[in-house]
C-alpha positions as CSV (number, residue, x, y, z in Angstrom):
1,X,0.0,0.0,0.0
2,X,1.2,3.2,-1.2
3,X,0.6,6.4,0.3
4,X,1.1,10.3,0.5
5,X,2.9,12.9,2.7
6,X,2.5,16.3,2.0
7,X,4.9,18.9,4.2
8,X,4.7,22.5,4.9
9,X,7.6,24.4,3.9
10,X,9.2,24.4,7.9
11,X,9.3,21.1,7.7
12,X,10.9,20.6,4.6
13,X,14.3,20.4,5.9
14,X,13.7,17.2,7.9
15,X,12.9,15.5,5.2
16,X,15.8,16.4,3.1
17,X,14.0,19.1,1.7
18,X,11.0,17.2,0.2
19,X,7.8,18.7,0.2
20,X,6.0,15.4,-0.7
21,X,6.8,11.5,0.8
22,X,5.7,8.9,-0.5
23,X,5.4,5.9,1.5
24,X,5.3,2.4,0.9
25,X,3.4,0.8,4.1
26,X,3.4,-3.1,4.8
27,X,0.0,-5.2,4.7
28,X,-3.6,-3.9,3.6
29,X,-5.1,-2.5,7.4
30,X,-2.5,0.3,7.3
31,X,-2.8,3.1,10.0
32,X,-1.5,6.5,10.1
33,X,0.7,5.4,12.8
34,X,2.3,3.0,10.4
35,X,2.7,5.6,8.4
36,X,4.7,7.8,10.8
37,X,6.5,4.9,11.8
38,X,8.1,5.1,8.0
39,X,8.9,8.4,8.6
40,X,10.5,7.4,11.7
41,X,12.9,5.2,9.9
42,X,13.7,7.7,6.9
43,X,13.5,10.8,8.6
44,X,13.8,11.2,12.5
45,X,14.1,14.6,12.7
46,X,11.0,14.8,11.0
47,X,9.0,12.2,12.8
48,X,10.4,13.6,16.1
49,X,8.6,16.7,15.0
50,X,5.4,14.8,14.6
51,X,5.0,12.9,17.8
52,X,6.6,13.2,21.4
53,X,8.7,10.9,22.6
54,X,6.0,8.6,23.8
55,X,4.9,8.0,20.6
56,X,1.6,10.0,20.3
57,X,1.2,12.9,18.0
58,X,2.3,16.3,19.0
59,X,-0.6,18.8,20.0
60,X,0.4,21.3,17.7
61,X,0.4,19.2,14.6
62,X,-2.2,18.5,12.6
63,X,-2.4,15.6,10.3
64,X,-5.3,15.3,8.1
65,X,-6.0,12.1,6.0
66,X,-8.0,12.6,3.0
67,X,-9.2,15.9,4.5
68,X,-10.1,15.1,7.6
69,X,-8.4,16.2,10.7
70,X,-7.4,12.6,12.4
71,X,-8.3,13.7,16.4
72,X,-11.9,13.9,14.6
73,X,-11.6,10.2,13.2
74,X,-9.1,8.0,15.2
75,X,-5.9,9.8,16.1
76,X,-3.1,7.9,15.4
77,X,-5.1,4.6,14.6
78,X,-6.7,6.3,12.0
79,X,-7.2,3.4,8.8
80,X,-5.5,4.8,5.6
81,X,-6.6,3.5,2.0
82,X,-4.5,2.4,-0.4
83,X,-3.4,6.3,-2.6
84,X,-4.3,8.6,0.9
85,X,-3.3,11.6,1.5
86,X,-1.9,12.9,4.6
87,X,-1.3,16.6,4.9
88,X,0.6,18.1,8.2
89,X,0.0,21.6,9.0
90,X,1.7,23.0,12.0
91,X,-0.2,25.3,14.8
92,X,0.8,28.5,14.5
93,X,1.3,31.1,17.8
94,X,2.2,33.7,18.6
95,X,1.5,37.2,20.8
């Protein structure tokens, strides 16, 4: 099962400047966890920027699969389809 990464410009240079991932996931129940867990392996920096140290997503990133923000389906367990789309879109603060 393939799928798709799309990354915002700040996170570009974690991922060795790639604004787009594709990632090849084992098995046909893929989750978005499985997903990050590819990134883990290619790109730590970036996946370290995606979830804590604990393993769950980081509050102010938002992953959306397909559209949908993925705290509003299943977090991280979250099924993915064979061609999704997962787009990250940091918070953004300030005062």
């Amino acid at each position: 099962m393939r799928v798709t990464m799309l990354l915002p410009g700040v996170l570009r240079e974690h991922a060795a400047g790639a604004g787009q991932l594709e990632l090849d996931l084992p098995g046909q129940a893929a989750t978005l966890a499985a997903a990050l867990d590819v990134v883990a392996g290619r790109h730590p920096g970036l996946e370290r920027r995606l979830r804590d140290e604990r393993g769950a997503l980081r509050r102010y990133v938002n992953l959306f699969v397909d559209g949908e923000e993925c705290r509003r389906l299943a977090g991280a367990d979250t099924p993915l389809r064979d061609g999704a789309e997962i787009q990250v879109i940091p918070s953004i603060a300030g005062g």
